[in-house]
C-alpha positions, 0 to 999 in steps of 0.5 A: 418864692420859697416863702410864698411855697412855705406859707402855702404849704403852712395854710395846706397842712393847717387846712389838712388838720382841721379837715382830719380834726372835723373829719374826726369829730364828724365820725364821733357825732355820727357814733353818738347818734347811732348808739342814741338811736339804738338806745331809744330802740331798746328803751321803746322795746323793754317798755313794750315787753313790759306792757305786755308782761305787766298785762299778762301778768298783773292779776297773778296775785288776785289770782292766787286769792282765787285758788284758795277758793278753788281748794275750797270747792275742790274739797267740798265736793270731795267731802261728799263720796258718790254713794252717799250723794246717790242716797241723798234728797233732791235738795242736797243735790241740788246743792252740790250741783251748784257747788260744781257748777260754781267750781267749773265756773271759776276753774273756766273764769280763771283759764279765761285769764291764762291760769291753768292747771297743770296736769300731773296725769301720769307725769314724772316729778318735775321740781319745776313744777312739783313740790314732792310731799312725800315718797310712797310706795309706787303702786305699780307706778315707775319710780320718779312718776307721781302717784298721788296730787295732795294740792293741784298746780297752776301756770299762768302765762309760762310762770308757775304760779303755784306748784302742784302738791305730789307723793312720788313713787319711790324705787322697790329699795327705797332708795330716793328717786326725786330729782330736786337739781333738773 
């Protein structure tokens, strides 16, 4: 009977083995699918923030091409002072009404596209935004604050797409006041 209790106990622990063995690999195939389906989760999700980034921000280099022409009108118009417009016949103001209206059109066209402007009235140097050209004395302005746009910036989405041309007020002593680390 001992042997018939040792066989037993053989095909019992045998049987114990194989189940803790299946349990195992049960356990590891069960690791394998999750982290499978996690991994299929974040490939659908970077492929979905690329779709939409690739949307948002596919005319950011048609874009650029249109600013040249902005700095183009922008320019026209500032070639013509007030007085001399005032002065002039009816078909020169014609003319540069059209002008403005072509820039306002382009300026509203490419806002309609997520390209603003970014507003330097009144604003702080930000290197995040801003490239200092120069620092000027301040005319009653805070050092650090600029005082002057030579190019105006624009964003599109939340990227720079080119930064805002600036003279910064400079402190009394001269002493710098751009802050190039923020």
């Amino acid at each position: 009977m001992s042997e018939e209790n040792g066989q037993a106990e053989e095909t019992e622990s045998a049987e114990q083995g194989e189940l803790e063995m299946l349990r195992a690999e049960a356990a590891d195939l069960k690791d394998k699918l999750l982290r499978a389906l996690a991994d299929a989760e974040n490939t659908r999700r970077r492929g979905e923030r690329d779709r939409i980034e690739a949307s948002q921000y596919a005319i950011t280099r048609f874009a650029r091409d249109m600013l040249a022409i902005a700095d183009n009108f922008s320019r026209a118009l500032a070639a013509c002072p007030p007085e001399l417009l005032e002065a002039a016949d009816p078909q020169v103001k014609a003319v540069i009404d059209g002008v403005e209206a072509t820039e306002r059109q382009l300026l509203t066209t490419l806002e309609n596209y997520g390209v603003k402007i970014i507003d330097t009235a009144n604003a702080r140097f930000d290197p995040h935004l801003h490239q200092a050209v120069a620092e000027v004395p301040g005319e009653g302005k805070p050092p650090g604050t600029i005082v002057h746009v030579i190019q105006t910036g624009y964003t599109i989405g939340d990227r720079l797409l080119r930064p805002a041309m600036v003279t910064v007020a400079r402190k009394e002593n001269g002493e710098s006041r751009i802050d190039t680390k923020a």
